[in-house]
C-alpha positions in Angstrom: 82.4 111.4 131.5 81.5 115.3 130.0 84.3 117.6 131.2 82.8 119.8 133.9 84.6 122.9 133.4 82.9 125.8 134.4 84.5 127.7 132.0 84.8 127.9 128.1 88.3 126.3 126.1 89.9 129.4 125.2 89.8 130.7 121.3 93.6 131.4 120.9 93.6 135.1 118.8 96.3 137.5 117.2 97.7 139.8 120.3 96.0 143.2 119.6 98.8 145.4 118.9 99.8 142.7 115.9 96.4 142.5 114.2 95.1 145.9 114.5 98.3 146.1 111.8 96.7 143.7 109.4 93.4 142.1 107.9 94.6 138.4 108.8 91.6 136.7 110.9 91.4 138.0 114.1 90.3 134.4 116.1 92.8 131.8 115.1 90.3 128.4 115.6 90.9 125.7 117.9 93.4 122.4 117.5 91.7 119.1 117.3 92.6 118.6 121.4 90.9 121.8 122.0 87.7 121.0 119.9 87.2 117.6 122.1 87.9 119.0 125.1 85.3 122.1 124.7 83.0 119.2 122.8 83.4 116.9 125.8 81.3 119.5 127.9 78.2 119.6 126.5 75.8 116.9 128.7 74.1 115.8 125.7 70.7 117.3 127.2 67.3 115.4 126.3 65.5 117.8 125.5 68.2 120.1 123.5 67.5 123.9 124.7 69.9 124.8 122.4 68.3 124.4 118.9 65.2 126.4 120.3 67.6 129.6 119.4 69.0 128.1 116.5 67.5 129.8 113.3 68.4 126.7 111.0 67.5 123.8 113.0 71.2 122.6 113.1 71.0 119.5 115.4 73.5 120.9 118.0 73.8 117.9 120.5 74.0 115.3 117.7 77.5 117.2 115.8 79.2 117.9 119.4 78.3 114.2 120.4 80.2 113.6 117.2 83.3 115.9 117.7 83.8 114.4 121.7 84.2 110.8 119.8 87.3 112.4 117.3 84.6 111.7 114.4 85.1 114.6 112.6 83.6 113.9 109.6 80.4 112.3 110.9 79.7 116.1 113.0 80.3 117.9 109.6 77.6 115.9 107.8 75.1 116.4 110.5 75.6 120.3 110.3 75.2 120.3 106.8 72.1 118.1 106.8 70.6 121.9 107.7 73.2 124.3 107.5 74.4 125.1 103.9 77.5 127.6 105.4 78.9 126.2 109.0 82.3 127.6 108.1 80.2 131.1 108.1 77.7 130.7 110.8 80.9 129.5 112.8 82.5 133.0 112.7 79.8 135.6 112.2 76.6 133.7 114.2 75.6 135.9 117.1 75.5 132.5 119.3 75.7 134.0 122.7 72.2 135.4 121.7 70.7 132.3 120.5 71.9 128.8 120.6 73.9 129.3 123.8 71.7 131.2 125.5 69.8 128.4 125.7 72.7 126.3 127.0 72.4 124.3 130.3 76.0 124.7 131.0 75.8 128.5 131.3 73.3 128.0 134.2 76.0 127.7 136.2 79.7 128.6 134.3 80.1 129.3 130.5 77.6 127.8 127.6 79.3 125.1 125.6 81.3 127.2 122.8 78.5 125.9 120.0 79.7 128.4 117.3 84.2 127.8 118.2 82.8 124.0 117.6 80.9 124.3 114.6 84.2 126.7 113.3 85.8 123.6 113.9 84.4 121.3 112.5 83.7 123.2 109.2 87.1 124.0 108.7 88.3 120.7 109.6 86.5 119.2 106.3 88.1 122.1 104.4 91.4 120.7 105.3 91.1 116.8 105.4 87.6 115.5 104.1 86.7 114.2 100.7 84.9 116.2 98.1 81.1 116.6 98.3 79.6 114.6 95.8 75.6 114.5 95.5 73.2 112.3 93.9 70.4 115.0 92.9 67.6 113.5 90.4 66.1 117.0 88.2 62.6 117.6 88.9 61.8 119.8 85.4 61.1 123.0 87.4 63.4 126.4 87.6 63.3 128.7 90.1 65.5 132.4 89.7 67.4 133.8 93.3 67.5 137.2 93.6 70.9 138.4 95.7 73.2 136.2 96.3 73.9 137.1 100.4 73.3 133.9 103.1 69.5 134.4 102.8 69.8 133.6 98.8 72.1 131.1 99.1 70.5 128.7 101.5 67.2 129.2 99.7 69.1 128.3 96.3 71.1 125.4 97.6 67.9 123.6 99.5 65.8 123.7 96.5 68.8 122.5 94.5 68.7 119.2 97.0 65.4 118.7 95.9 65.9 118.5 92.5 65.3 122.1 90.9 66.8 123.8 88.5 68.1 127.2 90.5 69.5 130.2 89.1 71.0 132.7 91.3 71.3 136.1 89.8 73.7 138.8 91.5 74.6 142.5 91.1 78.1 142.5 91.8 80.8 141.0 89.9 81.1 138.7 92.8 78.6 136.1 94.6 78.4 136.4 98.3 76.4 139.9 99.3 77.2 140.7 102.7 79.7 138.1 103.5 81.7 139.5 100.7 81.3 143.4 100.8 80.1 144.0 104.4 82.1 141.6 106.7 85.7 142.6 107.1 88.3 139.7 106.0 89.8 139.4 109.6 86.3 138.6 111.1 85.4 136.4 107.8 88.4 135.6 105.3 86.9 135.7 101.8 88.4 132.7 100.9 86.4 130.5 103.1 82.8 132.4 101.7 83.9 131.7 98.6 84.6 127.7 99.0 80.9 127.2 100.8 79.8 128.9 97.4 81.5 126.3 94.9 79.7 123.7 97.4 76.7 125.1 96.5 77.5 125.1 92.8 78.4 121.4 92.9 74.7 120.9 93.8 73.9 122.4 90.7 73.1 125.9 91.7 74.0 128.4 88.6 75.2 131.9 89.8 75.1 134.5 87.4 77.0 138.2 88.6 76.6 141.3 87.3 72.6 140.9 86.8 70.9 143.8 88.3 67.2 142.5 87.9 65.5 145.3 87.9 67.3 146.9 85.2 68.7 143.9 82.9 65.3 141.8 84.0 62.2 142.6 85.7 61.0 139.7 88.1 58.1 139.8 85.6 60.5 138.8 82.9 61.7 135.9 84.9 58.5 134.6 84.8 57.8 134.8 80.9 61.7 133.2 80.9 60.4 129.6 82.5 60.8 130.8 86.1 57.9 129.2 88.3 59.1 130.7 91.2 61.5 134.2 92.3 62.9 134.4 95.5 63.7 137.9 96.5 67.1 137.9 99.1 68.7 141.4 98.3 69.5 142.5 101.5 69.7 145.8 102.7 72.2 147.9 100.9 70.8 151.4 101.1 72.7 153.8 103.3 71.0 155.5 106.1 72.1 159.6 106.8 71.7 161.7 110.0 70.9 164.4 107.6 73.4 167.0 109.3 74.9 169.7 107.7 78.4 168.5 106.2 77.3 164.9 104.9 78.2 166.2 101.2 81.7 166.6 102.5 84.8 164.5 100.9 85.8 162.3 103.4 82.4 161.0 104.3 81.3 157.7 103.6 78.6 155.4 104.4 79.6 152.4 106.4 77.9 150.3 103.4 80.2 152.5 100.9 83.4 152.4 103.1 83.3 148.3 103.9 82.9 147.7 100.3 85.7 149.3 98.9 87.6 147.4 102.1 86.6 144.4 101.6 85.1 143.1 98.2 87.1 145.9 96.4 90.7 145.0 98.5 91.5 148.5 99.3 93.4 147.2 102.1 95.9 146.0 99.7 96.8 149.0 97.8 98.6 149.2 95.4 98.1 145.5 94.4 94.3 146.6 93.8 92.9 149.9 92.1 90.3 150.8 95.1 92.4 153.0 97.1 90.6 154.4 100.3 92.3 157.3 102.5 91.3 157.4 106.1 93.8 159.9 107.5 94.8 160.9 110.9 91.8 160.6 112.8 88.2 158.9 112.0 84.9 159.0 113.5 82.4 156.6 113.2 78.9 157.2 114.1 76.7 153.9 115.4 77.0 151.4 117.8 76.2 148.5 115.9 78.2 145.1 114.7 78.6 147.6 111.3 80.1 150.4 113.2 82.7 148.0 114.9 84.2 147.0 111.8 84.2 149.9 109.9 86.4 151.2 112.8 88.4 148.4 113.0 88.9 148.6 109.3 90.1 152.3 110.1 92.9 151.4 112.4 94.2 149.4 110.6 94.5 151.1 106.9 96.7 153.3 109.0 94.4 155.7 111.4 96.4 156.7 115.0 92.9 157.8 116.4 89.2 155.7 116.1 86.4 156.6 117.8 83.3 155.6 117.6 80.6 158.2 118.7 77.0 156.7 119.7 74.6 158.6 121.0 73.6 156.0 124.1 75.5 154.3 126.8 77.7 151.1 126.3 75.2 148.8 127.4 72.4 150.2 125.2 74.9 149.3 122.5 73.5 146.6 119.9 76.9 145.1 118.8 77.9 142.4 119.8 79.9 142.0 123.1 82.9 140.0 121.4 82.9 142.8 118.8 82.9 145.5 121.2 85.9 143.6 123.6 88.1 143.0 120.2 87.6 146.6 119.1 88.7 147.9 122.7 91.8 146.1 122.7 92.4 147.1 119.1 93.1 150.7 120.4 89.5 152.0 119.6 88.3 154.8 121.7 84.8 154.8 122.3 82.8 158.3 122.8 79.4 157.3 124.6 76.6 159.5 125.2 78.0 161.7 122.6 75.6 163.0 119.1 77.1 164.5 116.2 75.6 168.1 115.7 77.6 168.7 111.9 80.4 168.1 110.3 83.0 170.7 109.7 85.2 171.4 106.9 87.8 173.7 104.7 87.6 175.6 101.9 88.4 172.8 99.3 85.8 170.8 101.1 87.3 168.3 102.8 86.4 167.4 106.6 88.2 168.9 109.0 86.2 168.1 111.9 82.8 167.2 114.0 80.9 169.3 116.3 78.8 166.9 118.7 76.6 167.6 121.5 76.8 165.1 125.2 73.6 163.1 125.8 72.3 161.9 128.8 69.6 158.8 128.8 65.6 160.0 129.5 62.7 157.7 129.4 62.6 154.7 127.5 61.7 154.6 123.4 59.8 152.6 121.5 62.7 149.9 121.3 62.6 150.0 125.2 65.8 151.6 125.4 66.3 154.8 127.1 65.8 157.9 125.0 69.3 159.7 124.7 68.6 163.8 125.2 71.1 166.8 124.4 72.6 168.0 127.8 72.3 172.1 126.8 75.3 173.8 126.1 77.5 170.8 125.7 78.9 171.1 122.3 82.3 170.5 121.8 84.3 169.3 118.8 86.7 166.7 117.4 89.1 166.6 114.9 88.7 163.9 112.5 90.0 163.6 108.4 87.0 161.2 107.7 83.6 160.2 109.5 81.5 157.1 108.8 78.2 156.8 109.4 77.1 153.5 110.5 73.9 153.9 111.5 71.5 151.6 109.7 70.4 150.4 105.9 67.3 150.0 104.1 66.0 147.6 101.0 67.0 149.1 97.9 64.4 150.5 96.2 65.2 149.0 92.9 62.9 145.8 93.1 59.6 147.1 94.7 59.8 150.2 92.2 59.9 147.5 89.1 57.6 144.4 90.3 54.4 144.9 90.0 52.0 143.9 92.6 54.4 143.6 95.5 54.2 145.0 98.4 55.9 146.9 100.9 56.5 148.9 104.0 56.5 152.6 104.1 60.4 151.9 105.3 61.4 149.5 102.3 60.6 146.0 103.5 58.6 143.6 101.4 55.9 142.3 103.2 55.8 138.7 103.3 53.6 136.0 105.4 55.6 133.9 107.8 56.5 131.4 105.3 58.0 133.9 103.0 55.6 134.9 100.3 55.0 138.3 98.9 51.5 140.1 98.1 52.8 138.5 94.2 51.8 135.2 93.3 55.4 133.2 93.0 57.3 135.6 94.4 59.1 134.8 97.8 61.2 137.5 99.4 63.6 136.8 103.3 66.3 138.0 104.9 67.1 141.7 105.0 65.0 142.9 101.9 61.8 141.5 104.5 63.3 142.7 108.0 65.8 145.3 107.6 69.4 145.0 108.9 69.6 141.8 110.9 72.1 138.8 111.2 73.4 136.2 108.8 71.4 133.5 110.8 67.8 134.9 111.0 68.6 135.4 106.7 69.6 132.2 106.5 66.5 131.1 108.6 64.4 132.9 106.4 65.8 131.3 103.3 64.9 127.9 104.5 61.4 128.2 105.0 61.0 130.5 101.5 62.9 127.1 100.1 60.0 124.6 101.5 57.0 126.8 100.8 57.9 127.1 97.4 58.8 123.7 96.7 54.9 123.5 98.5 53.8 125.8 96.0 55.3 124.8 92.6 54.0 120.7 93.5 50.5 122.2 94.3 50.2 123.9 91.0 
């Protein structure tokens, strides 16, 4: 009989006041008794709402069905018949806007907790279940992965199921991309990001680091190398800037700057590591995003008394999430709504001494159909912050559209690509952030899975 609870099983956590202190993941997973009893309220629906948000097709009834019987194992083999990272999507997926929204049980109470399952389950197999093991037959055929973010890597790891020979070719000096530099290790322990990656690699998926293609290879190199195909994940890593007076000022950072030196650099754990990062007494960070969240929470706890993050309209206008918002608060994070940065200040060695911002008050609606945020007149004020982070978007890196020929692109940085994922370049398949702009690991994940079956179409066509 499905447990009727209106309500969801409760995640347990670290109490605020301990974890803003420390980098240790904030959400502590649920027991075995606590997975069955949340699985045990799904109703099993016939026609499953729930994968209509989910971006990978993950067969959602069919792995809780699974967990409510105790059959652990069995629920972790149906996720991964279309999910190459659950451990991931368990902790980072922005559920509550996709596959429970669509969730019968929050008619009337809370949706089913799809992502604290699928947590679960993932980490459950990390503990207790046997090693993968595949039986893969080589189709002759190689295909080189650009990035090696969540888009990349379930591109990579489907067309390794079907038998080609994948090369994935990263920047950095470690694979990953955004789950490594960009997500904080208390919302996404780097450990766990690295273990999905030696899953992929035991299907035969080569990853090669420090490869800035582009540079070391053009894409049109890869092609006269015995690539048949390029898929293009790279993500958005350039820094946006409000272009204010004071940017050039030591003790600015990008968010994309400051959460890389956190978190695939370690500063947090100076002196073990060589990347120290000083925050001071007070820091500022500009956006309201999922970005801005952790780069404050990152703040407080290197050591800053006072956070605040400064965005320019209301709470609810705000596009983090609401979990991310609600852990931040209790964290000790002040939050400065309505409020625009005018410049930043600073002394005479050039170091920030503090921000002038202006109040706002919401006008008509924008383009993005929220309401346009306008400077209330004479409303400057200013507050005294050591460092300010601006979090307030990223765009494609140049580096690939300036070197490919024959590809295009938006006048903002995206490659343009048809809904299956190819580019204005025969062969070459681009998805994820490099296509969109900033979005979440899901829809880059999605993307990577249709990129993987239209060029598996392609190659078998030629």
């Amino acid at each position: 009989m499905p447990n009727m609870s209106l309500n969801k099983v409760e995640m347990p956590v670290q109490e605020p006041n301990v974890r803003n202190c420390n980098f240790s993941e904030v959400a502590l997973g649920y027991t075995e008794e606590m997975a069955i009893e949340e699985a045990q309220r799904c109703l099993n629906c016939k026609h499953k709402p729930c994968m209509q948000g989910c971006p990978v097709n993950v067969k959602i009834p069919e792995f809780i069905h699974f967990v409510a019987e105790g059959d652990f194992e069995s629920a972790y083999n149906k996720i991964k018949e279309t999910n190459a990272l659950p451990a991931v999507c368990g902790r980072v997926c922005p559920q509550e806007n996709q596959c429970e929204k669509h969730c019968v049980r929050a008619i009337k109470g809370d949706s089913v907790g799809i992502g604290r399952i699928e947590r679960f389950v993932a980490d459950w197999y990390m503990k207790n279940g046997k090693k993968e093991s595949f039986d893969i037959t080589p189709n002759g055929h190689k295909v080189a992965v650009v990035g090696s973010g969540p888009s990349s890597l379930t591109c990579a790891g489907d067309l390794a199921k079907l038998g080609y020979d994948v090369t994935v070719l990263e920047a950095f000096h470690t694979a990953g991309g955004v789950l490594m530099y960009g997500i904080p290790e208390f919302r996404l322990p780097k450990a766990i990001v690295q273990k999905e990656i030696e899953t992929l690699k035991g299907l035969g998926v080569k990853i090669e680091t420090n490869m800035v293609v582009g540079k070391i290879f053009s894409v049109d190199e890869l092609f006269e190398n015995g690539y048949e195909a390029v898929y293009i994940g790279t993500g958005a890593g350039l820094p946006s800037f409000m272009k204010i007076e004071g940017e050039n000022l030591n003790g600015v950072y990008s968010a994309n700057e400051f959460l890389t030196r956190i978190n695939l650099m370690r500063a947090y754990d100076f002196p073990n590591t060589d990347t120290p990062i000083a925050v001071g007494k007070s820091v500022a960070v500009v956006g309201g995003g999922n970005v801005a969240m952790d780069a404050a929470r990152c703040a407080k706890r290197l050591g800053a008394e006072n956070v605040y993050i400064v965005y320019r309209r209301s709470e609810e206008e705000m596009p983090a999430r609401l979990e991310e918002v609600h852990h931040a608060k209790e964290e000790g994070i002040e939050f400065l709504m309505l409020t625009n940065p005018n410049k930043i200040l600073g002394n005479d060695e050039g170091y920030v001494t503090g921000m002038e911002v202006i109040s706002m008050e919401l006008g008509e609606a924008d383009a993005s159909g929220r309401r346009r945020p306008v400077a209330i007149k004479d409303s400057e004020h200013i507050i005294d912050v050591e460092t300010v982070v601006i979090a307030i978007g990223q765009s494609p890196n140049p580096l690939i559209r300036s070197t490919t020929k024959g590809l295009d692109t938006h006048s903002w940085g995206g490659i343009i690509t048809d809904d299956n994922g190819a580019t204005s370049r025969e062969g070459v398949y681009a998805g994820g952030d490099a296509v969109t702009g900033a979005a979440t690991v899901i829809l880059a994940m999605g993307a990577g899975k249709t990129a993987a079956k239209a060029i598996d179409e392609y190659i078998k066509s030629k």
